[in-house]
VEXPAZA-741758 format. One record per residue: x, y, z of N, C-alpha, C in turn. Coordinates in steps of 0.2 Angstrom, whole numbers. Each point is the difference from the previous one (the first is absolute). Layout:
# residues N
+-------+-------+-------+-------+-------+-------+-------+-------+-------+
:  n_c1 :  n_c2 :  n_c3 : ca_c1 : ca_c2 : ca_c3 :  c_c1 :  c_c2 :  c_c3 :
+-------+-------+-------+-------+-------+-------+-------+-------+-------+
:     X :     Y :     Z :     X :     Y :     Z :     X :     Y :     Z :
...
+-------+-------+-------+-------+-------+-------+-------+-------+-------+
END
This chain:
# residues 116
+-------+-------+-------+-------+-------+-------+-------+-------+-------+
:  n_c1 :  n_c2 :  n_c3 : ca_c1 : ca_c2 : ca_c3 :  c_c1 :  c_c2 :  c_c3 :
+-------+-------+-------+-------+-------+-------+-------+-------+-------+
:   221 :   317 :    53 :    -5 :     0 :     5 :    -7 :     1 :    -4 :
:     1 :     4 :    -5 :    -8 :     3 :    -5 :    -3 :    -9 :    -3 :
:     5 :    -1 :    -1 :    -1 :    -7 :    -4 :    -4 :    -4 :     4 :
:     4 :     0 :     5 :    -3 :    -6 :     6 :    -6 :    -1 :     4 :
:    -2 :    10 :    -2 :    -6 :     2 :     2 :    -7 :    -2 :    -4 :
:     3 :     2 :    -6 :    -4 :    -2 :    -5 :    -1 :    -9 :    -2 :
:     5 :    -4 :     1 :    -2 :    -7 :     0 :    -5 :    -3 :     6 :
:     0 :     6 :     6 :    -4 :    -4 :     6 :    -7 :     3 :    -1 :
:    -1 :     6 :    -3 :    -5 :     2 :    -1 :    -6 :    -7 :    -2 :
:     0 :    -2 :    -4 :    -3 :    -5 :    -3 :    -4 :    -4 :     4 :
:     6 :    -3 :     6 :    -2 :    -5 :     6 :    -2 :     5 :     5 :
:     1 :     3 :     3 :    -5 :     6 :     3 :    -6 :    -1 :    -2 :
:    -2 :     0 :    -6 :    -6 :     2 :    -1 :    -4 :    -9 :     0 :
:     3 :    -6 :    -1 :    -2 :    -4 :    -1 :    -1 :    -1 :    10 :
:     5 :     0 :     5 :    -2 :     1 :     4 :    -4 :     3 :     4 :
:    -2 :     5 :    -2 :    -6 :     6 :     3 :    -5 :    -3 :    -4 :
:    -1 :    -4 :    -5 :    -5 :    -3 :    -4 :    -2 :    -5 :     4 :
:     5 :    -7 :     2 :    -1 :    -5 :     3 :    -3 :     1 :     7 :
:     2 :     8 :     5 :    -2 :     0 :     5 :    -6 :     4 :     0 :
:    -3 :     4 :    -5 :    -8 :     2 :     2 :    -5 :    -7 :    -4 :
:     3 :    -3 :    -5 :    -3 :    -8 :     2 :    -3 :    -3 :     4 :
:     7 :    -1 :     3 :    -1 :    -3 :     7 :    -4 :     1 :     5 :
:     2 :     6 :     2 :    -7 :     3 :     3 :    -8 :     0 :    -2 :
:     0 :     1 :    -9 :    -5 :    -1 :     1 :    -4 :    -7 :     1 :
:     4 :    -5 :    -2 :    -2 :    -7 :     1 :    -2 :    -2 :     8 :
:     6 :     3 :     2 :    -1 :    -3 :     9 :    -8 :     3 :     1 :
:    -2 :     7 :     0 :    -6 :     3 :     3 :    -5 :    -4 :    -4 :
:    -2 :    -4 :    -6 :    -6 :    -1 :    -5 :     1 :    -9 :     3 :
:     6 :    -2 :     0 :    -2 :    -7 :     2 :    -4 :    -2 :     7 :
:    -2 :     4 :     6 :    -4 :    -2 :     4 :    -6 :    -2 :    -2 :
:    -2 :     6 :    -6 :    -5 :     2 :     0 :    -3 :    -9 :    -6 :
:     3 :    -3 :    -2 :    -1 :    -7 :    -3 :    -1 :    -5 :     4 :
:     2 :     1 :     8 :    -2 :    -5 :     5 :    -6 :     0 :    -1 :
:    -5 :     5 :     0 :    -7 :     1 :     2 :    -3 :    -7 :    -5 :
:     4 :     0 :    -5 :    -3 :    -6 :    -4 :    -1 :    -7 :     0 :
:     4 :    -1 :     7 :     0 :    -6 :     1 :    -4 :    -4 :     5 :
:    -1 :    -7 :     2 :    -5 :    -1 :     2 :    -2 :     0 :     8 :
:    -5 :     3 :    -1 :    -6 :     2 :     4 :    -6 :    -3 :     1 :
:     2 :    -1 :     8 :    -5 :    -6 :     4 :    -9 :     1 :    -1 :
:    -3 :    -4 :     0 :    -6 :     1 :     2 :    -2 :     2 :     7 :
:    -6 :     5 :     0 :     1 :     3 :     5 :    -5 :    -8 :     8 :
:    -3 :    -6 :    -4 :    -1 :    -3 :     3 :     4 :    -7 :     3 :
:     6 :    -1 :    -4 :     6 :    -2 :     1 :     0 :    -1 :     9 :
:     1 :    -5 :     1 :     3 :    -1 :     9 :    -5 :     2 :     4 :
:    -8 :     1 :    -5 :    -4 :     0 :     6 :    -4 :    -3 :     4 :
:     1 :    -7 :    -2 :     0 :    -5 :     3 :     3 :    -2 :     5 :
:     6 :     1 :    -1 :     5 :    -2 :     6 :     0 :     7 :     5 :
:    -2 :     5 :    -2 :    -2 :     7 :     7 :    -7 :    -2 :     3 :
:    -6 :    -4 :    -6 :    -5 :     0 :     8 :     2 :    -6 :     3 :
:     3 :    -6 :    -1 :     3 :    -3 :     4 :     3 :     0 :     8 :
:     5 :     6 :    -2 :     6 :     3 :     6 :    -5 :     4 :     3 :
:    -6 :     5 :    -2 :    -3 :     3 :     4 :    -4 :    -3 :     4 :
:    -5 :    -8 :    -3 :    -3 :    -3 :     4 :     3 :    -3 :     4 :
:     8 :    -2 :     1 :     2 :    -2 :     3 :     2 :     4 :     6 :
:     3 :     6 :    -2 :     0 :     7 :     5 :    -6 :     1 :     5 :
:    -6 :     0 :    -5 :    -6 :     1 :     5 :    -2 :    -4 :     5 :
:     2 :    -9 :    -2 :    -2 :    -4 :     6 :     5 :     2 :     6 :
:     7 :     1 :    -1 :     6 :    -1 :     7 :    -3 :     7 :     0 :
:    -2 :     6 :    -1 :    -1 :     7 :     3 :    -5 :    -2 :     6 :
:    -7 :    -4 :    -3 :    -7 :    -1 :     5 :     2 :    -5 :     4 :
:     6 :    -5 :    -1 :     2 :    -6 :     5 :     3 :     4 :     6 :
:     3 :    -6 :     6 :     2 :     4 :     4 :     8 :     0 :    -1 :
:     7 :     3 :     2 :     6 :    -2 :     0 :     2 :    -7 :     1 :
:     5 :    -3 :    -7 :     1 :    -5 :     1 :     5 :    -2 :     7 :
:    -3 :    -5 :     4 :     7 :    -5 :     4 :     7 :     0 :    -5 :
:     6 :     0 :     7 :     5 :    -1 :    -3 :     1 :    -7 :    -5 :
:    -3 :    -5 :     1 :     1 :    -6 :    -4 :    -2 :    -1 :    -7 :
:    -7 :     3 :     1 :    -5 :     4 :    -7 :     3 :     3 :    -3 :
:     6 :     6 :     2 :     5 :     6 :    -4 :     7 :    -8 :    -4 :
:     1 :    -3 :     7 :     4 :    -5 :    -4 :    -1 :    -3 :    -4 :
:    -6 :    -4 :     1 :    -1 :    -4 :    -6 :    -2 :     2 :    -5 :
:    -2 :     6 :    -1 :    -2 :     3 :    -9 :     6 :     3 :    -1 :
:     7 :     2 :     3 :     5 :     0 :     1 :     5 :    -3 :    -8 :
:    -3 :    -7 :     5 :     5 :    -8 :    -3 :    -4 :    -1 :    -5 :
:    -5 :     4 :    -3 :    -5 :    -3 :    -7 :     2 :     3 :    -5 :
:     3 :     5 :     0 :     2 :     7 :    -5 :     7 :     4 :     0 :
:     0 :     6 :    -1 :     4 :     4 :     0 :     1 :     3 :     8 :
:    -6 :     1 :     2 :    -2 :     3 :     5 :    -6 :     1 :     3 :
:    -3 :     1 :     6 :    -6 :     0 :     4 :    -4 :     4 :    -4 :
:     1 :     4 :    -3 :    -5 :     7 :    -3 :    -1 :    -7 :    -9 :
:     7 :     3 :    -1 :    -1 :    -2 :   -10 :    -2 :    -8 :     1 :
:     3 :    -5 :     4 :    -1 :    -7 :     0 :     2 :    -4 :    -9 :
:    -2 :    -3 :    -1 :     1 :    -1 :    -8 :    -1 :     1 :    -6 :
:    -3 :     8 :     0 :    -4 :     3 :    -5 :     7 :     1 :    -5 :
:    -2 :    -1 :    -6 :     5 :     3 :    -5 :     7 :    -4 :     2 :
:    -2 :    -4 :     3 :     8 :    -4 :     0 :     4 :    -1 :    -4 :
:    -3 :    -3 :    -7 :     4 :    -2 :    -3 :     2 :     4 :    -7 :
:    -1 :     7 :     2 :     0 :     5 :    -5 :     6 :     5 :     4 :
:     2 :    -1 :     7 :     3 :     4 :     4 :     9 :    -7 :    -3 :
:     6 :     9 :     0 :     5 :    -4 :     0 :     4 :     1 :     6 :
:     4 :    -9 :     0 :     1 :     0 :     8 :     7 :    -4 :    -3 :
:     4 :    -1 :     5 :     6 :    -5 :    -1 :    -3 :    -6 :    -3 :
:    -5 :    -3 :     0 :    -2 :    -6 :    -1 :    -1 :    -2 :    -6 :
:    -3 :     4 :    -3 :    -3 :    -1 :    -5 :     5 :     8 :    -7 :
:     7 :     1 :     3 :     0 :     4 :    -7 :     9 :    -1 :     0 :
:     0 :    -8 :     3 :     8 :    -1 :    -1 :     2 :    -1 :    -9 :
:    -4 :     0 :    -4 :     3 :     0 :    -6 :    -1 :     7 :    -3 :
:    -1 :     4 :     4 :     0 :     9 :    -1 :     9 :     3 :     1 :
:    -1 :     3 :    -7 :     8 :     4 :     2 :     0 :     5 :     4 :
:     6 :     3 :     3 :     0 :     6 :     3 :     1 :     6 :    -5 :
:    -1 :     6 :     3 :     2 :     5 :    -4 :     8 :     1 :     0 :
:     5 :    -3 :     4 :     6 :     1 :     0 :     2 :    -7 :    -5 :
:    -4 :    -4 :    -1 :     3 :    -4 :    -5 :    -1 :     0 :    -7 :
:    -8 :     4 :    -1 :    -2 :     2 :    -5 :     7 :     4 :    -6 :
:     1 :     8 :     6 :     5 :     4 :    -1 :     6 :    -3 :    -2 :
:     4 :    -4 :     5 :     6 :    -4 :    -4 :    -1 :    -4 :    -6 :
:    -8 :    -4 :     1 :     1 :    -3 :    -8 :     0 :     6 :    -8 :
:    -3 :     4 :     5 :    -1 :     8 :    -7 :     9 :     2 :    -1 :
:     2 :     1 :     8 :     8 :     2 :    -5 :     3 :    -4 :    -2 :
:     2 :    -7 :     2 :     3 :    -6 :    -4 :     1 :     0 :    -7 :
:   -10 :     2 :    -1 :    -2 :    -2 :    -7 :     4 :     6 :    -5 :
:     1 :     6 :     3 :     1 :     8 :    -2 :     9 :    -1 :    -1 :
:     2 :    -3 :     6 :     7 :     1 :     0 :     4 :    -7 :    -6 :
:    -5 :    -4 :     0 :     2 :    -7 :    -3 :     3 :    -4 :     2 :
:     1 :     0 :     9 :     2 :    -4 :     1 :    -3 :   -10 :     2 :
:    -6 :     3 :    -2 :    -5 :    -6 :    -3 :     0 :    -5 :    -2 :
+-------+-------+-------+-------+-------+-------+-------+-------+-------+
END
C-alpha cells in the first residue's frame, strides 16, 4: 500500500499543477478579448441619423391609415423597420446554405468518433 502511495504521489502533484493552470489561464484569457477589434465610435452613424430623421418625420406626421400601415408592411420586414438592413438580416431566404447548430455538432462527433 506505501508503494502505491508513493508511485501516485508524482501524478498528484502533476494534477494539482495542471489544475492551478487551468485556472489561471481561464481568469487571464478574458482579459486578451480586450485586444481585439474595436469599432469606431463613428461607425453606423450614418445609418442612426437616417432612422432618427425618419422617426422625426412619422413623430410630426399624423397616424398612419390602415392601408398606409399595409403598404409599408408589403415593402419590408415590417411597418416600423420596412427594408432597412434587409439584406444583412438573416431570415429562411437568404441562409438556406447556413448549417444548423445540430448539424454542426453531429458533423464534430462523426469526425471525433470516425465514423466519417
Amino acid at each position: 500500500m506505501k508503494i502505491f502511495s508513493l508511485v501516485l504521489r508524482p501524478f498528484k502533484f502533476v494534477i494539482i499543477a495542471f489544475t492551478c493552470a487551468l485556472l489561471l489561464l481561464s481568469s487571464t484569457i478574458p482579459a486578451f478579448a480586450i485586444e481585439s477589434y474595436q469599432s469606431e465610435p463613428t461607425e453606423a452613424t450614418t445609418q442612426l441619423l437616417e432612422t432618427q430623421r425618419r422617426t422625426d418625420e412619422v413623430a410630426k406626421s399624423p397616424p398612419p391609415t390602415l392601408k398606409e400601415v399595409q403598404k409599408k408592411s408589403n415593402e419590408g420586414l415590417n411597418e416600423v423597420q420596412g427594408a432597412a438592413d434587409i439584406d444583412q438580416m438573416k431570415r429562411p431566404e437568404n441562409s438556406q446554405s447556413a448549417t444548423s447548430v445540430e448539424d454542426e455538432v453531429k458533423s464534430f462527433l462523426e469526425k471525433v468518433t470516425g465514423n466519417k
